[in-house]
Residue, then its C-alpha position, 0 to 999 in steps of 0.5 A: x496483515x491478512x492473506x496473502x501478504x501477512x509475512x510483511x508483519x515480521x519483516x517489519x519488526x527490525x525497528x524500535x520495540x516501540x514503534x513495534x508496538x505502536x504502528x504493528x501491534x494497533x494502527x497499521x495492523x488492524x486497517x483492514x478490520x477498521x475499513x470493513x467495519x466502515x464500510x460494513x453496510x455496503x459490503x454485508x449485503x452480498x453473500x458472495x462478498x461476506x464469503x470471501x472475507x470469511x475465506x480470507x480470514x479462515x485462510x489466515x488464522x491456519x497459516x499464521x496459527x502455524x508460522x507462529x510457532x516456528x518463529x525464531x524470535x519473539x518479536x516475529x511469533x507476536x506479529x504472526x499471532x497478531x495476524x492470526x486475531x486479525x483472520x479471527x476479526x475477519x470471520x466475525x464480521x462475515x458471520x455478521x457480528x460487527x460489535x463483537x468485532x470491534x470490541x475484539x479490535x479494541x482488546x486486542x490492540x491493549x493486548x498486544x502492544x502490551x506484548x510487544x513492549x514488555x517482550x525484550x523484558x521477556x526475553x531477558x528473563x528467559x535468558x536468565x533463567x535457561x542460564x540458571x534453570x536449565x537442567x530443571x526446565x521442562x518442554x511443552x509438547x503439544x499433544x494435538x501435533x504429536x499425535x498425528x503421523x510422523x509424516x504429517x508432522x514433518x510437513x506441517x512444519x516445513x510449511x509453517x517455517x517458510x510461512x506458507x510460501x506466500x512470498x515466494x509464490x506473489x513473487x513469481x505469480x504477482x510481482x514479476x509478470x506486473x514487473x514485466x507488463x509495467x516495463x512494456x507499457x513504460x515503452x510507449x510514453x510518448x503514445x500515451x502522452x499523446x493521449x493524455x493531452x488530447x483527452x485533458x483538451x477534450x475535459x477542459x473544453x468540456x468544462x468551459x462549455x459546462x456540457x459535462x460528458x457521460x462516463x458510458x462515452x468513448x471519450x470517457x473509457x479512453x481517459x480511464x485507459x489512459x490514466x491507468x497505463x500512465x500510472x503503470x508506466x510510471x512504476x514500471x520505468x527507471x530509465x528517465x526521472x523526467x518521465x516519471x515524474x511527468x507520468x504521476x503528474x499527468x495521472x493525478x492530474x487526470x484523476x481530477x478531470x474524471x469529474x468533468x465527465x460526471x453528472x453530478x455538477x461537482x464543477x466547482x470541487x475539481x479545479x483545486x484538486x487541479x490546481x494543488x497537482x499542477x503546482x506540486x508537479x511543476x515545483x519538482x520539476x524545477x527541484x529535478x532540474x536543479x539536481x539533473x543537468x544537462x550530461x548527468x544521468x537520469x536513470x533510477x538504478x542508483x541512488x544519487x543522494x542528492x540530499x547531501x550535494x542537493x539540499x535545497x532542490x531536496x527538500x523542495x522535492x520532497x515538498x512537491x512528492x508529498x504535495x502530489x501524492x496526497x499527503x495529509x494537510x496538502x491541499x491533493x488530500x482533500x482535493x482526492x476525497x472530493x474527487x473520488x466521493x464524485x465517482x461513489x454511486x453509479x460509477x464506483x467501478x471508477x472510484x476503484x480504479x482511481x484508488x489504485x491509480x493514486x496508490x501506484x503513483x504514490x509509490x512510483x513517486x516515493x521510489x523516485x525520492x527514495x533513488x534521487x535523494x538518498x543513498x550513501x553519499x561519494x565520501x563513504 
């Protein structure tokens, strides 16, 4: 809920009020403060890295100090409040006060969920009593606002009522230019396939004559490549549900390999990790190729809801997309641990990279569910 996305926090409020309350008023909300409280002695040590969460956090309580008083609904002026402590919590950690932090965290979680379920009562009894007090009613000025120029007035508050324009400005500067790279690299598939299979050879062999090879190779940079432009052109493609499919598979799948390029001797911790993403990976296979014949579209720019035509070939490929994506209690959650806790040392930069990999294959898979079994159905 921090720079520069904190306006997804109230378009999240269309839910149940408790749902507000529970997910985006505590848990969700403050993930970010819980991670760098976690990794507190890793990131603290570098002044450049306690600046940039002091900037984050200092940029974030202006906007949100802002957007929340221009808010047109409770629920959307508590979320940007709520974001506003988060900038807060922020500042406290890179000034080096981690206890107060967490205390901070915990208070305001009470606080705010508090808020959040009482906030239809609250709006209640405001109506009632505008209906019945409204000549008496008085308004607040603020003074700090109505003392500065006129023309200073008029801009804060534009500003603060289109939220700072930071949606707009990911969406042209961020989401549209990744939106087109993805596209282009979605149009050599089967060049990367190539690729892929000849560095999953090369990873295997390596491992059956237990000579693991060094991250610093050739060998090592052209799997990292590879596994990075088969996860962009599984989010960037829409015109064929196999490829997709395909590409998230071959990607996690390669994610497992990396170990085999390690020196660490973590030998024995991959093969389940490759196993369980195999497994997953071949039973929506079948679950597509029930749902997909041979004369039917396969393109992602509908929806199919096969759910309701499909139900069994359904639920087996929601099965196989929480299995592949690593949903808790699948045996990919821990495997992806393992993994990526082999790459923590020397080679963290690949521990950075397999993150976003698996983040942007979790997404291309949950997008292909989403298209594939849900929508209205040919009776609406």
């Amino acid at each position: 809920a921090q720079f520069p996305i904190s306006f997804w926090l109230s378009r999240a409020m269309e839910g149940p009020t408790s749902s507000s309350a529970i997910f985006y008023g505590a848990l969700s909300l403050h993930a970010g403060v819980f991670l760098l409280l976690r990794t507190y002695d890793f990131w603290f040590l570098t002044w450049e890295t306690r600046l940039l969460v002091f900037v984050i956090g200092l940029i974030t309580v202006f906007i949100c100090g802002l957007a929340s008083q221009t808010q047109s609904n409770i629920k959307g002026r508590l979320a940007y409040a709520a974001s506003f402590h988060v900038g807060l919590q922020f500042i406290e950690l890179s000034l080096g006060f981690p206890n107060f932090a967490l205390a901070h965290v915990i208070g305001h979680m009470i606080v705010r969920c508090y808020q959040f379920l009482i906030s239809p009562a609250v709006v209640s009894y405001g109506l009632r009593v505008q209906n019945f007090a409204s000549s008496q009613k008085t308004h607040v000025r603020d003074r700090f606002f109505f003392a500065l120029p006129k023309r200073v007035q008029r801009s804060l508050y534009v500003f603060s009522f289109n939220e700072g324009y930071l949606e707009p400005l990911i969406h042209r500067f961020f989401l549209h230019p990744f939106a087109k790279l993805t596209i282009q690299i979605g149009q050599f598939g089967g060049f990367l396939f190539l690729l892929a299979f000849l560095f999953s050879s090369v990873s295997l062999l390596a491992a059956v004559l237990k000579q693991p090879l060094f991250f610093n190779s050739y060998v090592g940079w052209l799997g990292i490549t590879t596994m990075c432009l088969l996860s962009l052109a599984a989010f960037g493609q829409i015109k064929n549900v196999f490829q997709i499919w395909n590409s998230i598979g071959l990607g996690n799948f390669m994610m497992g390999l990396f170990v085999l390029f390690s020196t660490h001797g973590h030998f024995e911790a991959s093969p389940w990790f490759l196993i369980s993403i195999f497994f997953f990976w071949l039973l929506g296979f079948v679950a597509l190729k029930g749902m997909f014949f041979s004369d039917s579209p396969r393109s992602l720019e509908r929806f199919y809801a096969y759910s309701s035509t499909h139900p069994t070939f359904s639920h087996i490929l929601l099965l196989s997309f929480l299995g592949i994506s690593g949903f808790p209690l699948f045996p990919a959650f821990l495997g992806e641990d393992i993994v990526l806790h082999s790459l923590v040392g020397p080679f963290s930069h690949f521990a950075i990279l397999g993150v976003l990999v698996l983040m942007l294959n979790g997404i291309s898979a949950a997008r292909l569910y989403t298209r594939v079994c849900w929508g209205p159905t040919s009776s609406v």
